[in-house]
PyMOL Python script that loads the backbone (N, CA, C, O; Angstrom):
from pymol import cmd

cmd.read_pdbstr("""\
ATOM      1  N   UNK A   1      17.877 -45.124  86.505  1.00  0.00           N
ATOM      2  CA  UNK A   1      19.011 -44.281  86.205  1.00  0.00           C
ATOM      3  C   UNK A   1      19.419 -44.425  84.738  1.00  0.00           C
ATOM      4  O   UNK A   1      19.831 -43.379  84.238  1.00  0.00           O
ATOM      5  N   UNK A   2      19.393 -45.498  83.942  1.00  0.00           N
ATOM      6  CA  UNK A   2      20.175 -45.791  82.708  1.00  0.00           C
ATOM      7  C   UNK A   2      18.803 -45.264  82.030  1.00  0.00           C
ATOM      8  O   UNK A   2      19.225 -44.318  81.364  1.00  0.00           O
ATOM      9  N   UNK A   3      17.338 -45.326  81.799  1.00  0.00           N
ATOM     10  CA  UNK A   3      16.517 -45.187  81.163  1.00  0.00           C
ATOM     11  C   UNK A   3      16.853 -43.319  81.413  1.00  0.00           C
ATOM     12  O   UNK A   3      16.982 -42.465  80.536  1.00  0.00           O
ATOM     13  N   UNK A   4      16.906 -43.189  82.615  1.00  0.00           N
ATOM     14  CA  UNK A   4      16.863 -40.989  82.787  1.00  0.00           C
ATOM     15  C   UNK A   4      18.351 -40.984  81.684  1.00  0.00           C
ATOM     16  O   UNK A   4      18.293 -40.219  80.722  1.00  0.00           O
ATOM     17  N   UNK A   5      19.102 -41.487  81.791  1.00  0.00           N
ATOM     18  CA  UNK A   5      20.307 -41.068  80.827  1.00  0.00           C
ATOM     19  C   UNK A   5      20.254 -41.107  79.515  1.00  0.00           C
ATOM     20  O   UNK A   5      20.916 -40.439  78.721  1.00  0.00           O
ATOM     21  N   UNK A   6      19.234 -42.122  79.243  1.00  0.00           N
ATOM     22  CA  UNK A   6      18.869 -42.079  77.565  1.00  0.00           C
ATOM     23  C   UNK A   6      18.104 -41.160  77.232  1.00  0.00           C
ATOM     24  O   UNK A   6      18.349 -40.525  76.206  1.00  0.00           O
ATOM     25  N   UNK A   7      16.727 -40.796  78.205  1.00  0.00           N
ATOM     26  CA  UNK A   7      16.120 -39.589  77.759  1.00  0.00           C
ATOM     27  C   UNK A   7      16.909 -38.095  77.833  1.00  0.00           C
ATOM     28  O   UNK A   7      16.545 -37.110  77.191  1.00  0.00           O
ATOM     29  N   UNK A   8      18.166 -38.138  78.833  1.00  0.00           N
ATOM     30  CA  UNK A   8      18.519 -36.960  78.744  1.00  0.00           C
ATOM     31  C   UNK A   8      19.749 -36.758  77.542  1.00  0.00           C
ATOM     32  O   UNK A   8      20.126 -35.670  77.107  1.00  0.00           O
ATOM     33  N   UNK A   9      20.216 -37.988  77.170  1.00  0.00           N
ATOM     34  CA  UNK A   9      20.657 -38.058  75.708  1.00  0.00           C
ATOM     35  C   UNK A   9      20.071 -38.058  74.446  1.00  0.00           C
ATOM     36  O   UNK A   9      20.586 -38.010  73.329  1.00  0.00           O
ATOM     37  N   UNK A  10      19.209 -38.104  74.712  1.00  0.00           N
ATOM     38  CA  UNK A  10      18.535 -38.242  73.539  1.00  0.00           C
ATOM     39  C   UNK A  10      17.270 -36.753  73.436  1.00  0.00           C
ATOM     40  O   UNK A  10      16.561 -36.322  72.526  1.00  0.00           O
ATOM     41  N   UNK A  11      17.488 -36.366  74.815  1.00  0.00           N
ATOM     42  CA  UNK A  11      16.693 -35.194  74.530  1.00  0.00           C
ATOM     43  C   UNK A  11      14.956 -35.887  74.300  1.00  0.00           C
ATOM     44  O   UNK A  11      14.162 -35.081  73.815  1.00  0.00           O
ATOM     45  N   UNK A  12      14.630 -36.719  74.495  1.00  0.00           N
ATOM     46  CA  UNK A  12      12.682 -36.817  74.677  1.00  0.00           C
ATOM     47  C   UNK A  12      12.502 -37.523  75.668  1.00  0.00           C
ATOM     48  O   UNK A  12      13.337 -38.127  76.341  1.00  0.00           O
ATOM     49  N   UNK A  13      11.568 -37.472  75.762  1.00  0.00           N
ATOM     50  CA  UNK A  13      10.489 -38.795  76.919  1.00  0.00           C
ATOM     51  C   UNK A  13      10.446 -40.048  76.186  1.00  0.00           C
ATOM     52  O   UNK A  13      10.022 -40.324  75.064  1.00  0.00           O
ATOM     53  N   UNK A  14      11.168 -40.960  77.395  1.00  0.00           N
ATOM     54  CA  UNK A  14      11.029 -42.598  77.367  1.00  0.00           C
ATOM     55  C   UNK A  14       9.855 -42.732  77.986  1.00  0.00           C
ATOM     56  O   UNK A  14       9.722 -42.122  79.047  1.00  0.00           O
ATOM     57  N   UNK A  15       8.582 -43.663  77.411  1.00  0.00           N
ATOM     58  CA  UNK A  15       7.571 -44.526  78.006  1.00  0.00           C
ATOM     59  C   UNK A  15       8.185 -45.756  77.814  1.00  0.00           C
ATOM     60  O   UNK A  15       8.923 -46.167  76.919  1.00  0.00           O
ATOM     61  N   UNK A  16       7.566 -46.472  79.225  1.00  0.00           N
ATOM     62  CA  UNK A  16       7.877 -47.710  79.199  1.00  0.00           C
ATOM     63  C   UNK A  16       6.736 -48.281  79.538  1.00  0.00           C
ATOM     64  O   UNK A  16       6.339 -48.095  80.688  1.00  0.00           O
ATOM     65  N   UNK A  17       5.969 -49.081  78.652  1.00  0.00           N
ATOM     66  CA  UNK A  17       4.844 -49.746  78.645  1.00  0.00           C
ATOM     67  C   UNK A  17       4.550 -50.200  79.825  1.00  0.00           C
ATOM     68  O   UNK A  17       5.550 -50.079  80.532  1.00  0.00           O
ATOM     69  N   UNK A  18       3.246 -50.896  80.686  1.00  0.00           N
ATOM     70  CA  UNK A  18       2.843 -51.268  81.195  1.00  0.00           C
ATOM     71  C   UNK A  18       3.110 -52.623  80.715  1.00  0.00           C
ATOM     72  O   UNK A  18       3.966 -53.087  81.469  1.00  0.00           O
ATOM     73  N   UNK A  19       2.759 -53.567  79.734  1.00  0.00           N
ATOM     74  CA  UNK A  19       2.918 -54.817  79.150  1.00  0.00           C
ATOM     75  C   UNK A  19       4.612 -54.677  78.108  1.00  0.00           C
ATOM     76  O   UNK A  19       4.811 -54.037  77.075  1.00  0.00           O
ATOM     77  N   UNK A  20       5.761 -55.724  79.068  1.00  0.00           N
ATOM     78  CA  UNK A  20       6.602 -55.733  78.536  1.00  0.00           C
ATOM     79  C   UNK A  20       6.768 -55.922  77.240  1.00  0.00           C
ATOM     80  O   UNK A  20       7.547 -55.265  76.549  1.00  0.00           O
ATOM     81  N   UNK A  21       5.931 -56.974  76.776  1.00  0.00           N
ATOM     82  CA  UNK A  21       6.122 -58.267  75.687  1.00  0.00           C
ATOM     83  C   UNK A  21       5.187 -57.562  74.350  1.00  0.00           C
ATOM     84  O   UNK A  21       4.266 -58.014  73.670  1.00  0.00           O
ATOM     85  N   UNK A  22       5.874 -56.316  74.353  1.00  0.00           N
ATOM     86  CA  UNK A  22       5.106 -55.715  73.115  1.00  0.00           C
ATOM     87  C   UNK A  22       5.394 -55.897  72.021  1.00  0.00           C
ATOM     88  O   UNK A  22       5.132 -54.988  71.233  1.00  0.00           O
ATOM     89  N   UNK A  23       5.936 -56.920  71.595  1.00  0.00           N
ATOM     90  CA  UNK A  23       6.461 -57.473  70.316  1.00  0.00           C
ATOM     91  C   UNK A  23       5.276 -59.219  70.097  1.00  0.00           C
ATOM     92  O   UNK A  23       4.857 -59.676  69.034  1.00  0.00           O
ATOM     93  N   UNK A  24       5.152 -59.534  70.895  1.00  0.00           N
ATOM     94  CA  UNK A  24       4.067 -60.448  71.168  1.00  0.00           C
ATOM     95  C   UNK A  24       2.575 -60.111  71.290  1.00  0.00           C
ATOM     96  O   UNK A  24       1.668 -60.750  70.754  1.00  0.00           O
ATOM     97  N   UNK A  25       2.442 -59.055  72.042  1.00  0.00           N
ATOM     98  CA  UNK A  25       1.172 -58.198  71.853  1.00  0.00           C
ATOM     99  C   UNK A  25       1.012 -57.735  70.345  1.00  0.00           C
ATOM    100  O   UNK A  25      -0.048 -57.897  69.741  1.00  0.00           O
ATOM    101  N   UNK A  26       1.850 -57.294  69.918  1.00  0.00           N
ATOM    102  CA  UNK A  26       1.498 -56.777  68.701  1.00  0.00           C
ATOM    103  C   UNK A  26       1.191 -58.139  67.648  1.00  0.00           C
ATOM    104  O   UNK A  26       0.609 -57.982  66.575  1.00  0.00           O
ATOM    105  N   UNK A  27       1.394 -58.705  67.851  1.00  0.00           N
ATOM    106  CA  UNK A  27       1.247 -59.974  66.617  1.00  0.00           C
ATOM    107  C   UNK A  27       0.374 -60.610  67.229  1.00  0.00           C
ATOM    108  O   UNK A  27       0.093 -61.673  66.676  1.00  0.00           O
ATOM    109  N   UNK A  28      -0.322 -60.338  68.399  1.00  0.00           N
ATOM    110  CA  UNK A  28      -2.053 -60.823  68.794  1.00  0.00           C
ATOM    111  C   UNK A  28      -2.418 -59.869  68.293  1.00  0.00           C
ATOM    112  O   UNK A  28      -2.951 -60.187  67.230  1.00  0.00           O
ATOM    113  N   UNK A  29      -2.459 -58.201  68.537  1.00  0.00           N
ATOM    114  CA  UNK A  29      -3.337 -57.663  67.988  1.00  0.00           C
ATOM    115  C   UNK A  29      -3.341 -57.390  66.661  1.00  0.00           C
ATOM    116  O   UNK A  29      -4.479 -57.286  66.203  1.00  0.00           O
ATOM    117  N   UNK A  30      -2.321 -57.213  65.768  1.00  0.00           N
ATOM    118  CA  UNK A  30      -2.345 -57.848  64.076  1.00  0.00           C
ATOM    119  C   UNK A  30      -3.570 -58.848  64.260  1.00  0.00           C
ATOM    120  O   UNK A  30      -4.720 -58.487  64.010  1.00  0.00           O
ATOM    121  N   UNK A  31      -3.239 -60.205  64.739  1.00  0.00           N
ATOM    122  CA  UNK A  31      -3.646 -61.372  64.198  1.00  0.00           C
ATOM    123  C   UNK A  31      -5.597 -61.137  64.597  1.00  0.00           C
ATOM    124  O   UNK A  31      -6.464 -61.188  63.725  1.00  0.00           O
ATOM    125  N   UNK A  32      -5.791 -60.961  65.663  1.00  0.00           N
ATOM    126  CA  UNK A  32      -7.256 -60.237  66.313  1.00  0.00           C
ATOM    127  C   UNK A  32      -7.627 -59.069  65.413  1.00  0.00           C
ATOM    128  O   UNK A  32      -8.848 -59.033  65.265  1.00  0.00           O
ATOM    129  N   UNK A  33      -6.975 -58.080  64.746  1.00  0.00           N
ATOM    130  CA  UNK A  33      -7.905 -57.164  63.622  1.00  0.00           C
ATOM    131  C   UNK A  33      -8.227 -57.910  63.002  1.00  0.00           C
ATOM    132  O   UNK A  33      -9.428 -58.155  62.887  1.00  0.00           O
ATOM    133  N   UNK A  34      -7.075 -58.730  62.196  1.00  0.00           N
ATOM    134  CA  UNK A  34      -7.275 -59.342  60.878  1.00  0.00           C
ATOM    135  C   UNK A  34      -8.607 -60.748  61.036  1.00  0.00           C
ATOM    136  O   UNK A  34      -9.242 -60.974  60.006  1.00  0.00           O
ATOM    137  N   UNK A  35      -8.891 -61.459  62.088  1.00  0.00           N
ATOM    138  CA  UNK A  35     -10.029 -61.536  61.970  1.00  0.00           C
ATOM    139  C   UNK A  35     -11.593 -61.562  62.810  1.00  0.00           C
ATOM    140  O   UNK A  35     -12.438 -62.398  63.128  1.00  0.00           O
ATOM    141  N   UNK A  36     -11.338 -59.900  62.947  1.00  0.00           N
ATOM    142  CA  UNK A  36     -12.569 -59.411  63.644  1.00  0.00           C
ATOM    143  C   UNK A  36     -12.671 -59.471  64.950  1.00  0.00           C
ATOM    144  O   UNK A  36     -13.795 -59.344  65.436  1.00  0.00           O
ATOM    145  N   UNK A  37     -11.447 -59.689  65.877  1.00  0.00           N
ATOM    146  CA  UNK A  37     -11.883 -59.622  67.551  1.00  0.00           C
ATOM    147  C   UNK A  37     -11.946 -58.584  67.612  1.00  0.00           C
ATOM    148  O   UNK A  37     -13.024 -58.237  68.095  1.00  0.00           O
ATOM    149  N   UNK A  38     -10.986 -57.389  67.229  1.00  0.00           N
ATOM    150  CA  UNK A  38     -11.289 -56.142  67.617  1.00  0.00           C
ATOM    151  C   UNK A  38     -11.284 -55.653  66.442  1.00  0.00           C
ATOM    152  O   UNK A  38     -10.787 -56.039  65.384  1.00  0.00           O
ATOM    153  N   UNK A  39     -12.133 -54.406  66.851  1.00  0.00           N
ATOM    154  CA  UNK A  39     -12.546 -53.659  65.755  1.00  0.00           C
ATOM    155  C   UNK A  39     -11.837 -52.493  64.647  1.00  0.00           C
ATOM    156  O   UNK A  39     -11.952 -52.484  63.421  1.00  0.00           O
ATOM    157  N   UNK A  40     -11.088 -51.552  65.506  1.00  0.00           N
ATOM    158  CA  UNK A  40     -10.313 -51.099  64.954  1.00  0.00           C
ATOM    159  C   UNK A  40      -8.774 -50.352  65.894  1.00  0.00           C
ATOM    160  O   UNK A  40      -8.595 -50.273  67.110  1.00  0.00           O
ATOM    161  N   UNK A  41      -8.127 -50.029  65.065  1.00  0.00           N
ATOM    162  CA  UNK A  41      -6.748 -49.303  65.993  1.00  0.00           C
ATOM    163  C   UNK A  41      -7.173 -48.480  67.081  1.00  0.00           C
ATOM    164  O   UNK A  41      -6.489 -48.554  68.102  1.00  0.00           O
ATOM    165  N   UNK A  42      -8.231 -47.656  67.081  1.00  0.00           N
ATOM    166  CA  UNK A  42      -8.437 -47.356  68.280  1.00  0.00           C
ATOM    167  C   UNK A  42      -9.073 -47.863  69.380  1.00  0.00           C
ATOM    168  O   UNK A  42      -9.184 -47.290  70.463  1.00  0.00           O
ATOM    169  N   UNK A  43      -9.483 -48.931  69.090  1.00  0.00           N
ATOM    170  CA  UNK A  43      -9.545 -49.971  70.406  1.00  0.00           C
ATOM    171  C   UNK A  43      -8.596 -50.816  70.969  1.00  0.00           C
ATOM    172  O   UNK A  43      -8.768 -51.554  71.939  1.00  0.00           O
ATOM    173  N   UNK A  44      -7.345 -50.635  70.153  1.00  0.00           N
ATOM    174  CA  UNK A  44      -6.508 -51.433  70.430  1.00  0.00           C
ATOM    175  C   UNK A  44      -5.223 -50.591  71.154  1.00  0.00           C
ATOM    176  O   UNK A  44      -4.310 -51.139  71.772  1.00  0.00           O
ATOM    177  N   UNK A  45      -5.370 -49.101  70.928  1.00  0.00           N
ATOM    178  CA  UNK A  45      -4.876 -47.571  71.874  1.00  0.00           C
ATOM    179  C   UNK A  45      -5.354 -47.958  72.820  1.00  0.00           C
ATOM    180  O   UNK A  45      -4.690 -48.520  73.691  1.00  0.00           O
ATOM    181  N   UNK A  46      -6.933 -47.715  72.926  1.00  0.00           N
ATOM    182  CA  UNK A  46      -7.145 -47.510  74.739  1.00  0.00           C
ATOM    183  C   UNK A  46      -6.959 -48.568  75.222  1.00  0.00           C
ATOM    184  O   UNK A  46      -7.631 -48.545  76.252  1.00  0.00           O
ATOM    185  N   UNK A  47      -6.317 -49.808  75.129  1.00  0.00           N
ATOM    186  CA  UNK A  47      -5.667 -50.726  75.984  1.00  0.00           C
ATOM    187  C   UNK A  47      -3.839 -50.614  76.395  1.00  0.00           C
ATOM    188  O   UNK A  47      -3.340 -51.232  77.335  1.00  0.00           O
ATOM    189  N   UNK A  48      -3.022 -49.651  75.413  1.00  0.00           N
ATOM    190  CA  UNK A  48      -2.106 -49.351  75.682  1.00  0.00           C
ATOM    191  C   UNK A  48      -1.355 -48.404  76.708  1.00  0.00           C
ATOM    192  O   UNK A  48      -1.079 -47.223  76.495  1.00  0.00           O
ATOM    193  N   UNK A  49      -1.123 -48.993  77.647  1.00  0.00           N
ATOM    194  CA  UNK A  49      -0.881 -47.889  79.526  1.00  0.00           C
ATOM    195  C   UNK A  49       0.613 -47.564  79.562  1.00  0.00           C
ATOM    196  O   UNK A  49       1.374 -48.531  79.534  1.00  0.00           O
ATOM    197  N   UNK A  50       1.163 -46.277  79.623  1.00  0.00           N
ATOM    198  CA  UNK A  50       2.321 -46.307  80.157  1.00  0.00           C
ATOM    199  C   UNK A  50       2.680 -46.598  82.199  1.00  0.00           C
ATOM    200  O   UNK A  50       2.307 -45.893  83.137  1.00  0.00           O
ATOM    201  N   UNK A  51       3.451 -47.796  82.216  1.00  0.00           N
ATOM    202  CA  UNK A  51       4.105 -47.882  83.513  1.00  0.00           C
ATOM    203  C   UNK A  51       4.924 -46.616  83.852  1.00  0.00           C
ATOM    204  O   UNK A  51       4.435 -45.939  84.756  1.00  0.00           O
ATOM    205  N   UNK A  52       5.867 -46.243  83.403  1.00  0.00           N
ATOM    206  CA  UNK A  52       6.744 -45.293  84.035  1.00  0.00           C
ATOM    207  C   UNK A  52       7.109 -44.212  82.682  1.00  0.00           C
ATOM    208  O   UNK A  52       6.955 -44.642  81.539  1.00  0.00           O
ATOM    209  N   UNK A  53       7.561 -42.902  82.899  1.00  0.00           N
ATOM    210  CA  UNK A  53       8.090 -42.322  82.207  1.00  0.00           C
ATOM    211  C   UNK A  53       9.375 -41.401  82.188  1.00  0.00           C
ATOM    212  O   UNK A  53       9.268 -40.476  82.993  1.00  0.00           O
ATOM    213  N   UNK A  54      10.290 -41.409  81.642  1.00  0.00           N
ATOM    214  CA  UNK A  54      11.426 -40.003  81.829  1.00  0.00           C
ATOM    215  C   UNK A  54      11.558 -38.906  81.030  1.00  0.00           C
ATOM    216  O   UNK A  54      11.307 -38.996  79.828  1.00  0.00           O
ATOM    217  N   UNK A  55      11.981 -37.697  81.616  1.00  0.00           N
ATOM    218  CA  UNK A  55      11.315 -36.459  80.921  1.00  0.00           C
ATOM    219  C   UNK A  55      13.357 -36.585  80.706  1.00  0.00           C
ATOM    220  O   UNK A  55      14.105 -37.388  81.263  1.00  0.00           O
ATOM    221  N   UNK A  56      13.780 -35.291  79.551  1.00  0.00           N
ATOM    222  CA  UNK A  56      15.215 -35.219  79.819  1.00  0.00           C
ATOM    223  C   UNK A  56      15.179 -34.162  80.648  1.00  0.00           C
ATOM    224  O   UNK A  56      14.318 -33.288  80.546  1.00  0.00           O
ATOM    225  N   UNK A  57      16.180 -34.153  81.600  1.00  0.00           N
ATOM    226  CA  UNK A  57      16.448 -33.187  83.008  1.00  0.00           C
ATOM    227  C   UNK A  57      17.889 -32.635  82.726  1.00  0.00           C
ATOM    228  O   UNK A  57      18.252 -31.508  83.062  1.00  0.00           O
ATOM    229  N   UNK A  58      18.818 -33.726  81.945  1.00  0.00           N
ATOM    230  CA  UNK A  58      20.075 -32.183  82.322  1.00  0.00           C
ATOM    231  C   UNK A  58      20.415 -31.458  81.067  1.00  0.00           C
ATOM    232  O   UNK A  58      20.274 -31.820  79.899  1.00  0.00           O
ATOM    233  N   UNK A  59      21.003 -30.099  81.681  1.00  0.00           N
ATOM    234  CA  UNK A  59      21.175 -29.384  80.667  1.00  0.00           C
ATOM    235  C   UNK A  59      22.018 -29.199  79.748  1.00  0.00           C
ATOM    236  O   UNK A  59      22.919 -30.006  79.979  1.00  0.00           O
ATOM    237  N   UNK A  60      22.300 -28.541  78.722  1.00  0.00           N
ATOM    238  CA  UNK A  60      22.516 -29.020  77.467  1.00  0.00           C
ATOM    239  C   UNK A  60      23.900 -29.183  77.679  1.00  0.00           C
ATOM    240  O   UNK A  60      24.620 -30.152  77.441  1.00  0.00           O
ATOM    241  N   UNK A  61      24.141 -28.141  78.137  1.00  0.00           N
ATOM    242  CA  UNK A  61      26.010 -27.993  78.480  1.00  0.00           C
ATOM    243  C   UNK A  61      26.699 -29.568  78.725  1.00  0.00           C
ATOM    244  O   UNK A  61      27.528 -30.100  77.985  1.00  0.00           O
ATOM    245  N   UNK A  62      26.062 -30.187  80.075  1.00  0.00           N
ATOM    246  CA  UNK A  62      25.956 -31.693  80.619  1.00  0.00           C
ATOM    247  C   UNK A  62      25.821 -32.446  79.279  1.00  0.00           C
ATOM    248  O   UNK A  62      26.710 -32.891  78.554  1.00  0.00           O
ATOM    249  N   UNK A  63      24.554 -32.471  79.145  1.00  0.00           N
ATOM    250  CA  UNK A  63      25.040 -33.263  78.019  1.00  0.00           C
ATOM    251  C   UNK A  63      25.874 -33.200  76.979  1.00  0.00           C
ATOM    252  O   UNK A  63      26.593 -34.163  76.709  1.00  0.00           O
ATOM    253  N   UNK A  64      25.885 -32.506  76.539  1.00  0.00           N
ATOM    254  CA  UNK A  64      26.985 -32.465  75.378  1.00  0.00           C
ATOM    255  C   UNK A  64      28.161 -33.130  75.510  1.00  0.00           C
ATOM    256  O   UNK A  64      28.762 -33.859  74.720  1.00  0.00           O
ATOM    257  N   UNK A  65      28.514 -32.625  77.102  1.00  0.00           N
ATOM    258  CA  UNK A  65      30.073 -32.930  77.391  1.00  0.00           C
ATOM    259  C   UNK A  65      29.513 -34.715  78.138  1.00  0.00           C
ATOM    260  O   UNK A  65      30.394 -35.460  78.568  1.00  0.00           O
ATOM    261  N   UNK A  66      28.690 -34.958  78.161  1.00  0.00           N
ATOM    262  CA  UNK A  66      28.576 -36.652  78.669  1.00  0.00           C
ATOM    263  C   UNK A  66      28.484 -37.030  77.126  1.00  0.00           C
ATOM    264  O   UNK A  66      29.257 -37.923  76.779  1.00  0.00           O
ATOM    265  N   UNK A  67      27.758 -36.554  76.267  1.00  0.00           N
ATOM    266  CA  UNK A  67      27.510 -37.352  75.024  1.00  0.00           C
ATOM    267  C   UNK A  67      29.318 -37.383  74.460  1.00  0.00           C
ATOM    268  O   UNK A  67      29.601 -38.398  73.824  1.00  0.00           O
ATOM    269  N   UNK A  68      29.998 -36.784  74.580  1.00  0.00           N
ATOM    270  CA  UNK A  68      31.391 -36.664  73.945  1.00  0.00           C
ATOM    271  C   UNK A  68      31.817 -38.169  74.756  1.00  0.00           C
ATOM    272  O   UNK A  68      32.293 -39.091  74.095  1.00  0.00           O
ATOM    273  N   UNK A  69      31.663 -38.256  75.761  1.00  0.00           N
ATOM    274  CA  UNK A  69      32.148 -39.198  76.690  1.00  0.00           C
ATOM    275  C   UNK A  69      31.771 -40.135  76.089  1.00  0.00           C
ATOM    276  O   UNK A  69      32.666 -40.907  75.746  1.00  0.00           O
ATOM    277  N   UNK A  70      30.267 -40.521  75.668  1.00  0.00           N
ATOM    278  CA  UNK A  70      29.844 -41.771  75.633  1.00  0.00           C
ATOM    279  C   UNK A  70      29.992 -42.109  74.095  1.00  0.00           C
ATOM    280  O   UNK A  70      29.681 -43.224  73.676  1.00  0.00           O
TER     281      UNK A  70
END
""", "prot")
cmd.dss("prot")
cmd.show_as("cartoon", "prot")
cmd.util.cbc("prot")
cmd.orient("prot")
């Protein structure tokens, strides 16, 4: 519910990774380019999965008058 309210405030699609700890992932895969486990950024894409996603659903009117609120 709180993730559908941000996408419908914000007007885009929330992905929410498959691997939480993407701040930790990323500083393995920095540290693994830099020397030679993997090869390049796009090998390091096709390991990135979205778990769940939210599209925005309400309409503009709604929001507007929730964004005044919030």
């Amino acid at each position: 519910l709180f993730m559908q309210f941000h996408a419908d405030m914000a007007r885009v699609r929330i992905n929410r990774p498959k691997y939480l700890e993407t701040t930790a992932m990323g500083a393995a895969y920095c540290a693994g380019l830099a020397v030679g486990f993997w090869q390049d950024m796009d090998e390091l894409q096709a390991k990135w999965a979205v778990d769940a996603s939210w599209e925005p659903k309400m309409d503009l009117a709604t929001r507007n008058k929730q964004f005044g609120f919030w």
